[in-house]
C-alpha positions as CSV (number, residue, x, y, z in Angstrom):
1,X,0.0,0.0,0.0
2,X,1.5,3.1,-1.0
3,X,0.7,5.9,1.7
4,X,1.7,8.9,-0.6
5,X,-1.1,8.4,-2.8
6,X,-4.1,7.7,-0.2
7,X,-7.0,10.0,-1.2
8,X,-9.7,10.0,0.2
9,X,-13.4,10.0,-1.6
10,X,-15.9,11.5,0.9
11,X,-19.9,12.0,-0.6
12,X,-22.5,12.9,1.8
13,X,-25.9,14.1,1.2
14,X,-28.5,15.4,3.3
15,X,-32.4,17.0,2.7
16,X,-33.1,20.2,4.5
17,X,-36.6,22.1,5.1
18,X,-36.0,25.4,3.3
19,X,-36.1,26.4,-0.4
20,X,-32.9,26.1,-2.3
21,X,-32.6,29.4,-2.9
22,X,-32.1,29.9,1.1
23,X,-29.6,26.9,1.4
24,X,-27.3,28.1,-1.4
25,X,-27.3,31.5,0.4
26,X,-26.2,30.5,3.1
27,X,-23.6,27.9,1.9
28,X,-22.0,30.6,-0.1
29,X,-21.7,32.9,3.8
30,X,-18.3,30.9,4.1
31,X,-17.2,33.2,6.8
32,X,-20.2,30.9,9.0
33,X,-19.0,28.4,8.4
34,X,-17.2,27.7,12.0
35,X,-20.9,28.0,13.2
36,X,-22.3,24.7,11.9
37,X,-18.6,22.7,11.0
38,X,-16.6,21.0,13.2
39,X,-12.9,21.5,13.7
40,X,-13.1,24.9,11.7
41,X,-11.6,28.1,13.5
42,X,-12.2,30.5,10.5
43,X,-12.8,31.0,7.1
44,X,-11.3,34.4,5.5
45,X,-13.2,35.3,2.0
46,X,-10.2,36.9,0.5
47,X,-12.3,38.2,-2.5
48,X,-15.0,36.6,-4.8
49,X,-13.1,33.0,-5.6
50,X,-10.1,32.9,-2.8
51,X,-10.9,31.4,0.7
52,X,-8.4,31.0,3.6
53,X,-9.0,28.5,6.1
54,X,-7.8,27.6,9.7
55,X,-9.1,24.3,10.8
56,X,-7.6,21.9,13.8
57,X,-7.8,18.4,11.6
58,X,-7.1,14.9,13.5
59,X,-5.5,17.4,16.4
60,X,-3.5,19.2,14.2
61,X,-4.2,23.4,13.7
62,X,-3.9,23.7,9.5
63,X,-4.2,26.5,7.4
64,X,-5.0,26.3,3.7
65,X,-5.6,28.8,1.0
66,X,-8.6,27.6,-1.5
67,X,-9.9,29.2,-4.5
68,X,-13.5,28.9,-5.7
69,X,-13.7,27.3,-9.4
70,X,-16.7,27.3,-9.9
71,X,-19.7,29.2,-8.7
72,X,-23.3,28.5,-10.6
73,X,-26.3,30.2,-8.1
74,X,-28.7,27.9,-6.7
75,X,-26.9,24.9,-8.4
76,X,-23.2,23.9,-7.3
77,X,-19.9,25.5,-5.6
78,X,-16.8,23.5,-6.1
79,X,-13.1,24.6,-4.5
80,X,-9.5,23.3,-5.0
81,X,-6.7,23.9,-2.7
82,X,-4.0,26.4,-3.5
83,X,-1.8,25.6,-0.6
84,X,-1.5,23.2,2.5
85,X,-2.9,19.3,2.4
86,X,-4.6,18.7,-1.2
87,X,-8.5,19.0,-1.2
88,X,-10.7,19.7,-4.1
89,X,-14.8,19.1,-4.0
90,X,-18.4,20.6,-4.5
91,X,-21.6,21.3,-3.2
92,X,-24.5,20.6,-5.2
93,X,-27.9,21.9,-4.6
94,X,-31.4,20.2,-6.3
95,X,-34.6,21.7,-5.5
96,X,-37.0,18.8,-4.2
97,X,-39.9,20.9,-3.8
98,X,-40.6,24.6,-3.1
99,X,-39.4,24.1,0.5
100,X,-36.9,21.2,0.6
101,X,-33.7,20.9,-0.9
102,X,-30.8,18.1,-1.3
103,X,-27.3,19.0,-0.5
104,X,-24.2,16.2,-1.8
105,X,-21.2,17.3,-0.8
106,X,-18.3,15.6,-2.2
107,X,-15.0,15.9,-1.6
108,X,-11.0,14.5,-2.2
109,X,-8.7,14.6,0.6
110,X,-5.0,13.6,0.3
111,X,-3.6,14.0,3.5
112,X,0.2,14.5,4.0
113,X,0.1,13.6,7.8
114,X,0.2,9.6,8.1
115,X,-1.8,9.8,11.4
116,X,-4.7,11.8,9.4
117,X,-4.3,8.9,6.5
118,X,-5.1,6.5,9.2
119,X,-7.8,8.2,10.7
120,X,-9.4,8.7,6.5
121,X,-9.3,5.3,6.2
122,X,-11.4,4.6,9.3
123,X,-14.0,7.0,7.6
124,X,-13.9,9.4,10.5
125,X,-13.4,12.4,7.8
126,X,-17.0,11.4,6.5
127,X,-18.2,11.0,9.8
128,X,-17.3,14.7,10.3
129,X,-18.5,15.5,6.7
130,X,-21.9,14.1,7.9
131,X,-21.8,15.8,10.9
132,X,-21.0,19.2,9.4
133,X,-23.7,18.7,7.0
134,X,-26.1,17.7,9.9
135,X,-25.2,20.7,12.2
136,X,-26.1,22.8,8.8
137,X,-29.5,21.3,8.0
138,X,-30.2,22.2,12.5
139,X,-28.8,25.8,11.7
140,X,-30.4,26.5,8.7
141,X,-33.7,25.1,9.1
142,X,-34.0,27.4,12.6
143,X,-33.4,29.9,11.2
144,X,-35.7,29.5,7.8
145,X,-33.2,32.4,6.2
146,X,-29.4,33.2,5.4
147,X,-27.2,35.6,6.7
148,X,-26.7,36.6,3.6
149,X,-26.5,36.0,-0.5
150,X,-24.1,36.4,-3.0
151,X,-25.3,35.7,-6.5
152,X,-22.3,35.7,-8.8
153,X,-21.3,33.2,-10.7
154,X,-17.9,31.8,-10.8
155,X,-16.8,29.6,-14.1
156,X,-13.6,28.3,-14.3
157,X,-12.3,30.6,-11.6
158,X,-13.6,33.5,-13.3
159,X,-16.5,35.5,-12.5
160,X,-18.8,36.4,-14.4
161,X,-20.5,39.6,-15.0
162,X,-24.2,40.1,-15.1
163,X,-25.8,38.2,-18.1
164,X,-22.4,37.4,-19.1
165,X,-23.3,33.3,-19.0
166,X,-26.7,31.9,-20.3
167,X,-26.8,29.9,-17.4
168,X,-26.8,33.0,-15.2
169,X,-30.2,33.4,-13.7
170,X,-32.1,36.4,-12.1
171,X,-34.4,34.6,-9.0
């Protein structure tokens, strides 16, 4: 078994009580996001596509720089790493009915630490994935709105200006 290349493949999914609209909202607030995930000190929104994170992972404080690659409202937010351990993944959002939505959040996790490899293979980074996703369905559903909204759209790391993508919507 060759350690350097472990990666882990996380996919969770959850249905919460509030329109999409409302759960995309508030996914894209990534500044509250210490509120409802586990382990996570802060998240810094640099500017529209660069995040910085500081997270204590398997008992280890990390910080990690991630950039937004894409970015469609009310559909899906996916990341990559730019620094620290390698993670890339996204959120995607599908409208159930007029108050419920799905949320999958999948995710790739190489970790450079063998003791964080170890505790991937046991699954306890989906455990916390789940949980995370769990302690978001409590907070958003109590509150029935978000903290906020951005609607841009993000393609390719790029965003995009109003009506600059067919795809971009105005809801």
């Amino acid at each position: 078994i060759e350690e350097e290349g472990h990666v882990a493949n996380i996919e969770q999914s959850i249905d919460v009580n509030v329109p999409v609209r409302v759960a995309y909202d508030q996914w894209t607030q990534f500044e509250s996001f210490p509120q409802f995930m586990e382990g996570v000190e802060s998240v810094r929104q640099l500017d529209d596509t660069h995040l910085h994170w500081v997270a204590t992972i398997a008992g280890k404080r990390q910080e990690w720089d991630a950039e937004i690659s894409e970015q469609l409202p009310d559909q899906r937010v996916a990341w990559h790493s730019t620094s620290g351990d390698r993670n890339a993944g996204a959120v995607d959002f599908h409208r159930l009915s007029d108050t419920s939505t799905r949320i999958t959040l999948t995710m790739d996790v190489k970790p450079s630490d063998p003791i964080e490899q170890v505790g991937t293979a046991l699954g306890i980074a989906g455990a916390s994935v789940k949980g995370d996703l769990e302690r978001f369905k409590k907070f958003i559903e109590g509150r029935q709105s978000a903290t906020g909204a951005w609607r841009g759209e993000v393609q390719g790391g790029e965003v995009s200006g109003q009506g600059a993508s067919s795809s971009n919507r105005d809801l």
